[in-house]
C-alpha positions as a printed NumPy array, in Angstrom:
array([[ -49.01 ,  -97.715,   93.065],
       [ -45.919,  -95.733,   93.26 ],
       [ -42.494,  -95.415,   91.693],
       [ -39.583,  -96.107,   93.649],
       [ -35.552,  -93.874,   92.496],
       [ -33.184,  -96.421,   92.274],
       [ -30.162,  -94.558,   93.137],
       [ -26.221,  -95.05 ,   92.929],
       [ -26.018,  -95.314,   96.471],
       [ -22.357,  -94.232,   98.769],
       [ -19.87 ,  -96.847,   98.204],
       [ -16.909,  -95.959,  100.568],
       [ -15.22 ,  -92.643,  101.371],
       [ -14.075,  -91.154,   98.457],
       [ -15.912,  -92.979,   96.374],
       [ -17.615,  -90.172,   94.054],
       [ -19.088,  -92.17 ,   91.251],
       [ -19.183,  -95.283,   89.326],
       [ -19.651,  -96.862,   85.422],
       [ -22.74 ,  -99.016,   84.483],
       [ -21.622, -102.002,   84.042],
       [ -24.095, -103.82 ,   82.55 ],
       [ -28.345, -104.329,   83.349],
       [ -29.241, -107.443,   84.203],
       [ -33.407, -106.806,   83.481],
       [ -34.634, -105.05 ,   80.977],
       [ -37.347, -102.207,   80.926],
       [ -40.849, -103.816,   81.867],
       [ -39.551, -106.876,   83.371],
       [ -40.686, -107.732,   87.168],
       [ -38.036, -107.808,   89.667],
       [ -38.192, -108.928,   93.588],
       [ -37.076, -107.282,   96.136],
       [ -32.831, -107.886,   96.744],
       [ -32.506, -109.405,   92.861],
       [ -29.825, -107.592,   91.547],
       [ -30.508, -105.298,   88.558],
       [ -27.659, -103.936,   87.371],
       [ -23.83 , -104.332,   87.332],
       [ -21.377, -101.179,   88.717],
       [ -17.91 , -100.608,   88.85 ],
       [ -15.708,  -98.464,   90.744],
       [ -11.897,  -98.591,   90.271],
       [ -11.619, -102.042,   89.904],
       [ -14.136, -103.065,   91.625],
       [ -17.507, -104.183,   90.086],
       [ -20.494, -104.633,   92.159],
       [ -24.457, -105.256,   92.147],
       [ -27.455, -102.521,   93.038],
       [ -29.799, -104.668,   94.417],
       [ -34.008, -103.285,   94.207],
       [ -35.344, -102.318,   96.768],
       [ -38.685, -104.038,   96.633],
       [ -40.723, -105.903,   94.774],
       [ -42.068, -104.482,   91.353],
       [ -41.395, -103.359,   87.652],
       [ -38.264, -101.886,   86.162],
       [ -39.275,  -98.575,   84.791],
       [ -37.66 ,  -95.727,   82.739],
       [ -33.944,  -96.99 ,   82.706],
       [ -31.989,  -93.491,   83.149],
       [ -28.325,  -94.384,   83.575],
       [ -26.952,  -96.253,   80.168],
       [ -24.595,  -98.927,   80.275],
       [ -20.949,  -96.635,   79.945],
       [ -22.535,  -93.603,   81.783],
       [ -20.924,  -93.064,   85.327],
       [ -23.268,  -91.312,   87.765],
       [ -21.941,  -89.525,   90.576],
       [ -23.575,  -91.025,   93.958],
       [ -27.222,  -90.783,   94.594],
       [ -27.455,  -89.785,   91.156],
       [ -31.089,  -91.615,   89.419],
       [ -30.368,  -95.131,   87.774],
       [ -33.688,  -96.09 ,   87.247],
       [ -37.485,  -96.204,   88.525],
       [ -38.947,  -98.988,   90.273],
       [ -43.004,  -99.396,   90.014],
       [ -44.163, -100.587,   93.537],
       [ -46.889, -101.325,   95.555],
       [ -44.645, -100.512,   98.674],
       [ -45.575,  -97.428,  100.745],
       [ -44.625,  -98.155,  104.075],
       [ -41.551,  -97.832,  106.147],
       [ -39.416, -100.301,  104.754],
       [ -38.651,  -98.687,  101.777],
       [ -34.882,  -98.443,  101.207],
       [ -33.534,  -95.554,  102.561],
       [ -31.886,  -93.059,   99.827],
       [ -34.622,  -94.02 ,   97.358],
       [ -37.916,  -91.752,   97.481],
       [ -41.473,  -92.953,   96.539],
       [ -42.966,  -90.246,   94.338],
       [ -46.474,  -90.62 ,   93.02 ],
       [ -46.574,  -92.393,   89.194],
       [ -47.619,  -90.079,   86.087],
       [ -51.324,  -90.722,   85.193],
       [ -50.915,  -90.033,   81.708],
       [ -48.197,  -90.693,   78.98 ],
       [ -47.603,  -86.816,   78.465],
       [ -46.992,  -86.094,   82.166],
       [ -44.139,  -89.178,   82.092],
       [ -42.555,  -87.79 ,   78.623],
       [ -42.729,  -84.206,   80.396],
       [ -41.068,  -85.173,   83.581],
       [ -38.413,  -86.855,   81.385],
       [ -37.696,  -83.994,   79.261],
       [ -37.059,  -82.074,   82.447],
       [ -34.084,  -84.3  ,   83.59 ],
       [ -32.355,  -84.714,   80.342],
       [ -32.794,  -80.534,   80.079],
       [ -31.238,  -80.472,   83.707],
       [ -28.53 ,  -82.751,   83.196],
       [ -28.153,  -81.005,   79.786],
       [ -27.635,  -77.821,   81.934],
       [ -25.064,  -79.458,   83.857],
       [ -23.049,  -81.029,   81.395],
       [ -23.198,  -77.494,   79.353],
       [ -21.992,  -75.332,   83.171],
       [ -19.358,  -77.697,   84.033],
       [ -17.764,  -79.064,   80.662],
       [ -15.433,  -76.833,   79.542],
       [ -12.752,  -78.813,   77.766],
       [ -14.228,  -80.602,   75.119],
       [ -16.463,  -78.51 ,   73.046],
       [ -20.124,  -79.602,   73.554],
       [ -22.293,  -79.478,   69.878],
       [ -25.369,  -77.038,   70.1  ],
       [ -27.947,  -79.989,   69.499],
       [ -27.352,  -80.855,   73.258],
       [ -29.267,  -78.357,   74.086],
       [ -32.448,  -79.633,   71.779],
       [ -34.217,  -82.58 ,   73.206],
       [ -35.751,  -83.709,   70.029],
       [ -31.921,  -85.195,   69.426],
       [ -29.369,  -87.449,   70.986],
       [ -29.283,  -86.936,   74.75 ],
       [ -24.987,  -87.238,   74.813],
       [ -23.976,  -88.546,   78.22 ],
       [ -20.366,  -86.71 ,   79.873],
       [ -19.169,  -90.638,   79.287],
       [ -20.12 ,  -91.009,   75.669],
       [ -18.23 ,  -87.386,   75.05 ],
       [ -15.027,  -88.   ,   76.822],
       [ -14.931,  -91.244,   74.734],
       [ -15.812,  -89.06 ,   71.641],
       [ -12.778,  -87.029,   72.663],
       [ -10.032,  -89.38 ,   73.468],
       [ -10.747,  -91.405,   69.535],
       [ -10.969,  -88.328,   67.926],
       [ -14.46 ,  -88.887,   66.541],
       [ -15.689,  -85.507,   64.943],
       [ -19.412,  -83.585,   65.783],
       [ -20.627,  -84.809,   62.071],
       [ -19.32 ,  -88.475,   63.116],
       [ -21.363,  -88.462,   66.508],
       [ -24.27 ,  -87.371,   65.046],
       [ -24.199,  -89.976,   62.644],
       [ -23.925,  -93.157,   64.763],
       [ -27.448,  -94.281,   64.975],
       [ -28.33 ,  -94.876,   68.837],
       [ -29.757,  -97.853,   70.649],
       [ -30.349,  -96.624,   73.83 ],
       [ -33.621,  -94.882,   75.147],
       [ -34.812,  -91.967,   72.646],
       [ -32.262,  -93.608,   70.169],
       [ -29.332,  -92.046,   72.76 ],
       [ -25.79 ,  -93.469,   72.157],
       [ -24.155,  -95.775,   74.548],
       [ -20.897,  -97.157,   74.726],
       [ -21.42 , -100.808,   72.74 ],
       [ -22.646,  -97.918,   69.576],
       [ -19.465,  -95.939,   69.553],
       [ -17.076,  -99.109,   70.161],
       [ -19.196, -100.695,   66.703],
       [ -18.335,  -97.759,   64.857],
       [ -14.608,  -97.399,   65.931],
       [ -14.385, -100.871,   64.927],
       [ -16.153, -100.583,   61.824],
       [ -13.704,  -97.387,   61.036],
       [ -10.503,  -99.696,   61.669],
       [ -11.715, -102.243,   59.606],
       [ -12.201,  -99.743,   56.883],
       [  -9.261,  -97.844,   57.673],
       [ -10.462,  -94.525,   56.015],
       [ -13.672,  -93.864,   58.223],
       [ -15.918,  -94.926,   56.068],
       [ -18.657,  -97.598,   57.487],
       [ -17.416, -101.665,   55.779],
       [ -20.105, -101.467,   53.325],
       [ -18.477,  -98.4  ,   51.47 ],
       [ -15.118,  -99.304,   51.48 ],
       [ -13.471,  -99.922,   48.08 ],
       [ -11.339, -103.393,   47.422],
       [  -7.745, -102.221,   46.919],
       [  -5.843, -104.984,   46.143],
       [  -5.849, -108.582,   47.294],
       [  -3.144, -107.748,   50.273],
       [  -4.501, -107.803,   53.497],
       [  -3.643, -104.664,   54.988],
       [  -4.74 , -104.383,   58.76 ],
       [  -4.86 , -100.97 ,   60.258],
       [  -3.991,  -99.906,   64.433],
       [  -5.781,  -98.199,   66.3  ],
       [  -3.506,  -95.423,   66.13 ],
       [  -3.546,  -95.338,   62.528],
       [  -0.725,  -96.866,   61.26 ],
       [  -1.1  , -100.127,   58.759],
       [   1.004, -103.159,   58.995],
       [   1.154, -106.104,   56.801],
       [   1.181, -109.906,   58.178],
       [   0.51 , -111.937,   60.99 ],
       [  -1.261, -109.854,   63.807],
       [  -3.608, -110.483,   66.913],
       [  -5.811, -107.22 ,   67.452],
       [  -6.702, -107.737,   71.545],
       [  -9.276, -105.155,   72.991],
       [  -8.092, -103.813,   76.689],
       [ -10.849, -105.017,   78.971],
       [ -12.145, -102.181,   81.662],
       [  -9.903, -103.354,   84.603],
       [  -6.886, -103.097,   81.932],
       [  -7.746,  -99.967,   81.026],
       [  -8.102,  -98.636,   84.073],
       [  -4.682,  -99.876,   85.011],
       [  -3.212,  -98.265,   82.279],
       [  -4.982,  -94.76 ,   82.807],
       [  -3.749,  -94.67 ,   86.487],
       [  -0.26 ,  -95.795,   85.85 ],
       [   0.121,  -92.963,   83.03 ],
       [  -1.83 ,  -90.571,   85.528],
       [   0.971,  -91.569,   88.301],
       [   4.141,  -91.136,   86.001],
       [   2.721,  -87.692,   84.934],
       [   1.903,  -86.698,   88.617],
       [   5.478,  -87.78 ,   90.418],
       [   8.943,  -87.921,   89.359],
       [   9.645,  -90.847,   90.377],
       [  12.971,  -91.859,   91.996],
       [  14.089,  -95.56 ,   93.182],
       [  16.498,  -96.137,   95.798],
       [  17.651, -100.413,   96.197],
       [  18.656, -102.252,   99.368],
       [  19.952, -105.663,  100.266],
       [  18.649, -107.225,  103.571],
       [  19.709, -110.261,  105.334],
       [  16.501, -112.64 ,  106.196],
       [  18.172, -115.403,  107.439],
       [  16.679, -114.939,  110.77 ],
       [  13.695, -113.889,  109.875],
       [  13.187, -117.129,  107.872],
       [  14.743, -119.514,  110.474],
       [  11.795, -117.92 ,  112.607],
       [   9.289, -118.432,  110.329],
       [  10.165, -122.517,  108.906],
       [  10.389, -122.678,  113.014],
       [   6.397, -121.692,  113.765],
       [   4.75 , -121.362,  110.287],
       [   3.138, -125.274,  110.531],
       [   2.091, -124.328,  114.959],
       [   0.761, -120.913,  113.378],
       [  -1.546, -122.755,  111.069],
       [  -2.896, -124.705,  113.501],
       [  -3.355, -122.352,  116.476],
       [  -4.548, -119.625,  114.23 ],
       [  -5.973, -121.579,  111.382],
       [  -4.179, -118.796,  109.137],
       [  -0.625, -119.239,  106.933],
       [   1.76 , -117.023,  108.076],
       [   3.213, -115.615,  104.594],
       [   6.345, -113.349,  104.506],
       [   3.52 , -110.222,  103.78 ],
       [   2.531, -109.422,  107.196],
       [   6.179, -109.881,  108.535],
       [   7.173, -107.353,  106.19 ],
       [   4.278, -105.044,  106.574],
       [   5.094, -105.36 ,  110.424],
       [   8.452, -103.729,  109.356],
       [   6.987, -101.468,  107.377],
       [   4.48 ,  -99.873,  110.218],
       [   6.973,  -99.594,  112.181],
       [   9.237,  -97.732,  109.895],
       [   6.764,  -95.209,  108.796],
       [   6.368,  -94.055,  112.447],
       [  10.067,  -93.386,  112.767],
       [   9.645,  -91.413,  109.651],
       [   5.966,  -90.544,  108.873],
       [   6.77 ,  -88.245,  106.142],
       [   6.602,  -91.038,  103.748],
       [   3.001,  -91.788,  104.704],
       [   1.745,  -88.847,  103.592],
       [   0.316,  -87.329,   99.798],
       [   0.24 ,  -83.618,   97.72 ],
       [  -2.193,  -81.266,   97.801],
       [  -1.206,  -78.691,   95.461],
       [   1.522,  -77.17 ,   97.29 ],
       [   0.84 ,  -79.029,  101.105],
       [   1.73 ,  -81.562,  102.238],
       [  -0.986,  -84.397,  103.927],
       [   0.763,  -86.432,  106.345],
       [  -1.639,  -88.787,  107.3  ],
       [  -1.965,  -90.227,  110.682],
       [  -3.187,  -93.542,  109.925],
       [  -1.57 ,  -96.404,  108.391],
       [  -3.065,  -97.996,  105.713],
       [  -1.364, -100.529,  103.399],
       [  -2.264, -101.437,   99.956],
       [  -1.15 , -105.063,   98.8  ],
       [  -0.521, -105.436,   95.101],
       [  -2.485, -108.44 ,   94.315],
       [  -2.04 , -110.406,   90.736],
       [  -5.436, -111.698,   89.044],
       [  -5.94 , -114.862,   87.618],
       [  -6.526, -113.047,   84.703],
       [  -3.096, -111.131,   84.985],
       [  -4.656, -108.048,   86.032],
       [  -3.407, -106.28 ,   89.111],
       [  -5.719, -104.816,   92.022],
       [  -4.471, -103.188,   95.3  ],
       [  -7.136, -103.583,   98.723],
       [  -6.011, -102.461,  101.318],
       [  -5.699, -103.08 ,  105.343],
       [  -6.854, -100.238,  107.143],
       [  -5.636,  -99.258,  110.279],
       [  -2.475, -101.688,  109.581],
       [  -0.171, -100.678,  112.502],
       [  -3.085, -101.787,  115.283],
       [  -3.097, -105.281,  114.187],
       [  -0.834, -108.082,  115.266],
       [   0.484, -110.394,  113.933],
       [  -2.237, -113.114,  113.768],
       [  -4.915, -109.831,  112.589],
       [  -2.681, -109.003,  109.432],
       [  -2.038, -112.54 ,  108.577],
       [  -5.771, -113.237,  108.761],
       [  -6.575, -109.895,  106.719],
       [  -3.671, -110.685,  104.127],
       [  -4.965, -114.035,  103.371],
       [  -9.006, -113.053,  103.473],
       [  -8.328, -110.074,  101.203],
       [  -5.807, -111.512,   98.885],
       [  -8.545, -114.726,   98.24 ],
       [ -11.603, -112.602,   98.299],
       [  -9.703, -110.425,   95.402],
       [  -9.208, -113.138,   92.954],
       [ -12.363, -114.27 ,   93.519],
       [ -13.729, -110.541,   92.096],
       [ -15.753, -109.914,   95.803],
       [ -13.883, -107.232,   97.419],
       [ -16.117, -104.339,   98.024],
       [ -14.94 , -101.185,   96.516],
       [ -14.177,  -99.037,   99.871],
       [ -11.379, -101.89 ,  100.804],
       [  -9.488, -100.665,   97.825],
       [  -9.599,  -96.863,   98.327],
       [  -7.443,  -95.093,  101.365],
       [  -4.536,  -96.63 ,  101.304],
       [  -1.17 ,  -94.68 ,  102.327],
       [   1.645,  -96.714,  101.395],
       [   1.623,  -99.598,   99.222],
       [   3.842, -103.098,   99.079],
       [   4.241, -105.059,   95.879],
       [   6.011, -108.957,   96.353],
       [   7.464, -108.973,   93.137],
       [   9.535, -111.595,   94.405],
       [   6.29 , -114.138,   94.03 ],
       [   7.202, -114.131,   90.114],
       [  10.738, -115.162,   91.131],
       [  11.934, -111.73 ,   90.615],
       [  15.068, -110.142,   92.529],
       [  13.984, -106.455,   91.951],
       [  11.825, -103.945,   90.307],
       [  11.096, -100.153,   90.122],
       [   7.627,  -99.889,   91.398],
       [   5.124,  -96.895,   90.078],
       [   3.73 ,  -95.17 ,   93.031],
       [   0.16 ,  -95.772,   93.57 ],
       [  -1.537,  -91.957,   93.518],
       [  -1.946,  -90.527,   95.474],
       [   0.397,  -92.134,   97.641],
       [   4.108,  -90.608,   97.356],
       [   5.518,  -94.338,   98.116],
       [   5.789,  -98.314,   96.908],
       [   8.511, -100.749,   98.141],
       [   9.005, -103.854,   96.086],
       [  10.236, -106.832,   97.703],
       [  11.926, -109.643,   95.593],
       [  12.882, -113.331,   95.876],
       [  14.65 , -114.822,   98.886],
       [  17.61 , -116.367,   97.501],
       [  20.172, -118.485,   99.885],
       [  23.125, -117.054,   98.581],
       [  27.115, -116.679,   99.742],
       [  27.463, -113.355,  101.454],
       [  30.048, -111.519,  104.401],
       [  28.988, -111.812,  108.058],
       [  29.865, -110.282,  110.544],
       [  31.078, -112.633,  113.954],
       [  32.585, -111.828,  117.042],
       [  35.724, -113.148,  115.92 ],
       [  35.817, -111.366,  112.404],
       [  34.542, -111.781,  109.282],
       [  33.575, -114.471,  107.392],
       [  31.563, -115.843,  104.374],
       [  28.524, -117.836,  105.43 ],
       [  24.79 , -119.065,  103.097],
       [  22.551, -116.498,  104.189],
       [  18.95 , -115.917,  102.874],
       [  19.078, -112.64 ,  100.866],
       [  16.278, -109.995,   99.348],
       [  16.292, -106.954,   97.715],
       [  14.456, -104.412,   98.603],
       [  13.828, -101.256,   96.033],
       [  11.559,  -98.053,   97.106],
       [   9.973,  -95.877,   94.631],
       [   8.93 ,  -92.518,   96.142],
       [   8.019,  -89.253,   94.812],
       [  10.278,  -86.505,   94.416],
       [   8.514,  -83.722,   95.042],
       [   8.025,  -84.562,   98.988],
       [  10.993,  -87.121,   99.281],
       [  14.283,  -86.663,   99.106],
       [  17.204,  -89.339,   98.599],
       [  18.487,  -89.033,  102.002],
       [  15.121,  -89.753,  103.766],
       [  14.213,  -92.308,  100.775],
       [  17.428,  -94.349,  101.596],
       [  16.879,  -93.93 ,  105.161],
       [  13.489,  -95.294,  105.134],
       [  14.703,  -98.247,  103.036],
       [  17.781,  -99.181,  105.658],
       [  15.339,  -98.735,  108.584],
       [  13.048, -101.625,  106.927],
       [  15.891, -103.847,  105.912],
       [  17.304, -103.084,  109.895],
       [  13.644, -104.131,  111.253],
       [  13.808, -107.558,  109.296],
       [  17.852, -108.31 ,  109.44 ],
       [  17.409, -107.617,  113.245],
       [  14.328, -109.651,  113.725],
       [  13.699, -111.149,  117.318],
       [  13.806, -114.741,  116.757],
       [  12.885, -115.132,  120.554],
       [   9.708, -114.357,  119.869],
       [   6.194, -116.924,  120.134],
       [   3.457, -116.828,  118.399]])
């Protein structure tokens, strides 16, 4: 009998860490091998940890709300396995034979990740009683969440824990920020004194309002959203730069082949892989745009991979991404489009195919929208909107003059970041895509 680590295992490039989610077996409870056991999430991405073999769940480590880098210990396994097929990354070590030697061996990883915490966090003031293990064990997670609601040292210590050794986890310090904004003066529901017989409901950021008011708590993939977007904005000054492209031949092509593309393919051929074609082929004539900030470089990256906004059924947003873009034709990006667009809202996209992108396209126009300032996707230092394709009176241009003719319109608007790009190669890159799909070859078989 043995115990098997159940680590956070690599994930993707770039992929550092991850947030417990949620277990789905509890301490004790017997578990076969490939049954998933807990719940991870990683941008906005959540995923299983499947064990490794067949045996108990032992000594839970990471708490639902922690976020352990990779390989970091979730949890021990108890296992009779001892041969070669145990999973690679997790190591069999030999099980405690008494309860002291298991209490020991767990006072030595809270005092090293105690150690940690106490070397590496310097900007939120750590309480002394993290360094004594006969009290609350407080995870880098529970802290920063601490920090951000403004919960004082004699608050923390208050909250009475319901993780292992009584340690707080997230679900404890969300009950008492409720409780506190029910109460409105920080005192716990039970304590609070009747004012008056006006209902007085109090924000989160303090402020009370009177009447009729839904209170709606951000779920994770919200709050994510939000954290990145106000990360973005405070990274890059953003500048957008608007052009108007012709598409009338571009959509004569497609209403010509879309229905033989379905069936010769068995993919639809959407507008999105047209205009990422365009795209590819305008970051090569200028491949300053695909490129991000290092301090004070400048990464120009070699290969092109495109992030596709993609709406939720939920109205979240989530961006995977097509690696390698500019090597596919045609058929390959309409058949990635469609398979990652449908595997995102159906929540199984794995959480490498929505890191590394280099430039990203948003269709704003699916929401019947003509145009829209974009925030760049960090750390990208580019996003082009595309809007609705609306048949619309406009000037052409004929061998015998000019003249005023229905033509299928778009607007196209880049956001880019300042700091690398420039109006002049901004508006550049934005005419070179609009020339790419107003001169389309309409020649061309599928």
């Amino acid at each position: 009998m043995g115990l098997l680590e159940i680590t956070l295992p690599a994930m993707g490039e770039g992929i550092t860490d991850a947030t417990v989610i949620k277990w789905l077996v509890e301490e004790g409870e017997e578990v076969e091998k490939d049954q998933a056991v807990v719940e991870i999430a990683t941008d906005k991405v959540d995923s299983e940890i499947t064990a490794p073999e067949d045996g108990i769940l032992k000594n839970i480590i990471a708490q639902e709300g922690d976020v352990p880098k990779v390989g970091e210990l979730l949890a021990m396994l108890e296992t009779d396995a001892v041969d070669d097929s145990t999973t690679a990354g997790n190591a069999l070590i030999d099980v405690p034979t008494t309860i002291e030697e298991k209490e020991e061996g767990l006072k030595k990883q809270l005092a090293n990740e105690a150690e940690v915490v106490i070397k590496t966090e310097t900007k939120f003031e750590i309480p002394a009683y993290k360094k004594d293990l006969s009290k609350k064990f407080i995870s880098p997670f529970i802290r920063h969440l601490a920090k951000e609601n403004n919960i004082s040292l004699k608050e923390l210590s208050s909250i009475q824990g319901t993780g292992i050794d009584g340690n707080l986890v997230k679900d404890d310090l969300l009950a008492f920020l409720n409780n506190k904004s029910k109460s409105g003066n920080g005192k716990p529901e039970s304590e609070k004194t009747t004012q008056s017989s006006t209902t007085k409901e109090v924000a989160s950021n303090g402020e009370s309002t009177n009447g009729r008011i839904e209170i709606v708590e951000m779920d994770r993939m919200r709050k994510i959203i939000a954290q990145h977007m106000i990360h973005s904005v405070q990274t890059s000054p953003h500048v957008t730069s608007f052009a108007e492209a012709d598409m009338t031949k571009l959509v004569s092509w497609r209403n010509k082949w879309k229905k033989k593309f379905l069936e010769k393919h068995g993919q639809r051929l959407t507008f999105t892989p047209l205009f990422i074609e365009a795209i590819n082929k305008s970051i090569k004539d200028y491949p300053l745009i695909n490129s991000s900030v290092d301090g004070d470089k400048i990464l120009i990256k070699k290969d092109i991979n495109i992030g596709m906004a993609t709406a939720l059924t939920n109205g979240n947003l989530i961006v995977p991404v097509i690696k390698n873009a500019d090597m596919l034709t045609l058929q390959g990006l309409a058949s990635k489009v469609n398979e990652l667009a449908e595997r995102a809202r159906m929540n199984k996209l794995s959480p490498s195919e929505v890191k590394g992108g280099t430039f990203t396209i948003t269709n704003i126009g699916s929401f019947g929208n003509t145009t829209g300032t974009p925030i760049i996707n960090q750390p990208e230092v580019a996003i082009l909107a595309v809007g609705s394709i609306i048949r619309k009176p406009a000037v052409v241009k004929t061998e015998h003059g000019e003249t005023v003719g229905i033509r299928d319109m778009i607007t196209l608007s880049l956001t880019y970041d300042h700091r690398v790009i420039d109006g002049s190669l901004g508006g550049l890159f934005l005419k070179r895509i609009s020339e790419y799909l107003e001169n389309f070859d309409t020649s061309r078989e599928i």
